[in-house]
N, C-alpha and C positions, 0 to 999 in steps of 0.2 A: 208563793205561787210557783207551779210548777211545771203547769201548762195548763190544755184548757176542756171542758166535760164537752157531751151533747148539745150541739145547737136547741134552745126550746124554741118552737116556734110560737108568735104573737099571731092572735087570731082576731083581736078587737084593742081598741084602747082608747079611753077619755081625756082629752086636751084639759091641762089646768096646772097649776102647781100645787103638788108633786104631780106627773103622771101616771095615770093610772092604767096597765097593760094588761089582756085577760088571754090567757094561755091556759086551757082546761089540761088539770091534773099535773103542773108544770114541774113539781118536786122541787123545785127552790124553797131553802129556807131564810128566812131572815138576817140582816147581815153578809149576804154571798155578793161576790163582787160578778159581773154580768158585761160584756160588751157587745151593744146593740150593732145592728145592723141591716140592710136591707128593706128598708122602710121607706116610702116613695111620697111624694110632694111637692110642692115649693118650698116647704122650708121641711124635709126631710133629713138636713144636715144636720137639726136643731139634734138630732137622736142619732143620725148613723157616727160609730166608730166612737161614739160614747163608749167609757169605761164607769160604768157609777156603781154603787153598795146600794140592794134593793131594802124595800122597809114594807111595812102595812101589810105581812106575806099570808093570802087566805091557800085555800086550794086550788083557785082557779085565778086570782089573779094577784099582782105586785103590783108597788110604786118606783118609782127612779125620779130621784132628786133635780128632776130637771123643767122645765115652764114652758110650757107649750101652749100658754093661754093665749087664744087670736092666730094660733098658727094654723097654716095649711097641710098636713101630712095625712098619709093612709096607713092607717095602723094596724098594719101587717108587715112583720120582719121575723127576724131574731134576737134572741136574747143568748149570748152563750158562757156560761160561764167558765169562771179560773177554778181549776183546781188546786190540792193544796199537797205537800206532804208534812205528814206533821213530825217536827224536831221532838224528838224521846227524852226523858228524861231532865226536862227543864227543871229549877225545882222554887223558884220563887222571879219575880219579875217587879222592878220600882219604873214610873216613868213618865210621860205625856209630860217632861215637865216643861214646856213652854212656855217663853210667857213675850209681851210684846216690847220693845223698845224703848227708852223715852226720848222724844224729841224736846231740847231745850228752848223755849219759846221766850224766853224772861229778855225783858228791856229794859230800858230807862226810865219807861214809868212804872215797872213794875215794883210791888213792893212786896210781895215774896217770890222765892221760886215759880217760875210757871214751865208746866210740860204739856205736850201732848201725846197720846199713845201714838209710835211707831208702826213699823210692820211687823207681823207675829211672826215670832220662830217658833211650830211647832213642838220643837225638841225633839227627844228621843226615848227611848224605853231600853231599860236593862235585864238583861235577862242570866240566872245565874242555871249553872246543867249539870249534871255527872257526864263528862267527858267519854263518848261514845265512838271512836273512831272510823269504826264499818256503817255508824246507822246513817238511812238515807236521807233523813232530812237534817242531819246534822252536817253531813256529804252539800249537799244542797244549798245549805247557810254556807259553810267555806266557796262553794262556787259562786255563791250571789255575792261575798266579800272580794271572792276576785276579780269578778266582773264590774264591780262599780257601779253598776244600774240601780236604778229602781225598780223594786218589785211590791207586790200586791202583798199584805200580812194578814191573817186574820187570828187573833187571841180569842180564846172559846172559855169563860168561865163557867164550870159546871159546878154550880152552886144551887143547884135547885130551881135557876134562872133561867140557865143556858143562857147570858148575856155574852152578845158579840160584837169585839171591836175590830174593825175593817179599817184598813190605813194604807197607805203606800207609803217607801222608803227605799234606803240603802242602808249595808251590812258595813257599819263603820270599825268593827275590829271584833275579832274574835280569837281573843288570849286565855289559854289555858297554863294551871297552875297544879302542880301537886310537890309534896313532900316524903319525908320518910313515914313510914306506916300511917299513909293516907291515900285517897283513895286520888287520880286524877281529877281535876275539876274544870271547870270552862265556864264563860261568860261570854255576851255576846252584847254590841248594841246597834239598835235599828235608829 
């Protein structure tokens, strides 16, 4: 993510989980990451200053992964999203490998191992590039690894699907590698 598009404006929305928000002709597509705003109530905070990945994307309206079932809000705000620049020239990506902890629970009357699952570590995703030095979202990735933050990702597989995975993260290293008659090369992990 790299900043952020056109506020949409919210012109209706149905309380429930997910919510469901109707902004006529809004050009969100599925998978876009959105931070609400502006949206008045007593429990109006349930949605302001949310950051969420929208889903169920028609042309008039979207969901946001959030429960608003029994709340009090008027559902008229913003929706605005992140934009993105995209890193050139990636050429293969391994990752999501997360997995959750074990907490050791076994005693004295146990008579085998006993665990329970932990807290999940997400993990990280790898990503391997042709080493691009001038391109902007290559530019972009080195400043998101210098800065240390987290930033908004989104992976676009254009497989026929157009499946999209939306994450947040930090740029834990980005090392490049080349040789004698080979080409420079780079990896990157979120």
């Amino acid at each position: 993510s790299t900043g952020t598009g056109d506020a949409v404006n919210i012109a209706s929305g149905a309380a429930g989980y997910p919510t469901i928000l109707t902004s006529n002709a809004h050009g969100l597509s599925e998978g876009d990451v959105v931070t609400l705003a502006a949206f008045t109530g007593d429990d109006a905070a349930t949605l302001n200053d949310e950051v969420v990945v929208i889903g169920h994307v028609t042309t008039n309206t979207f969901s946001v992964p959030i429960d608003t079932t029994g709340k009090t809000i008027t559902y008229t705000g913003t929706a605005t999203p992140v934009t993105y620049t995209q890193i050139k020239e990636c050429k293969s990506f391994k990752g999501f490998d997360g997995e959750a902890s074990e907490i050791d629970v076994t005693s004295l009357d146990s008579t085998a191992k006993e665990f329970l699952a932990g807290l999940r570590d997400y993990g990280g995703i790898d990503f391997e590039m042709n080493w691009l030095p001038d391109d902007t979202g290559q530019v972009a990735l080195r400043a998101a690894a210098d800065a240390g933050t987290t930033k908004n990702w989104k992976l676009t597989l254009v497989s026929g699907t157009n499946d999209v995975a939306s994450f947040a993260g930090f740029v834990k290293s980005v090392p490049i590698s080349g040789g004698v008659d080979a080409a420079v090369a780079g990896s990157f992990r979120i």
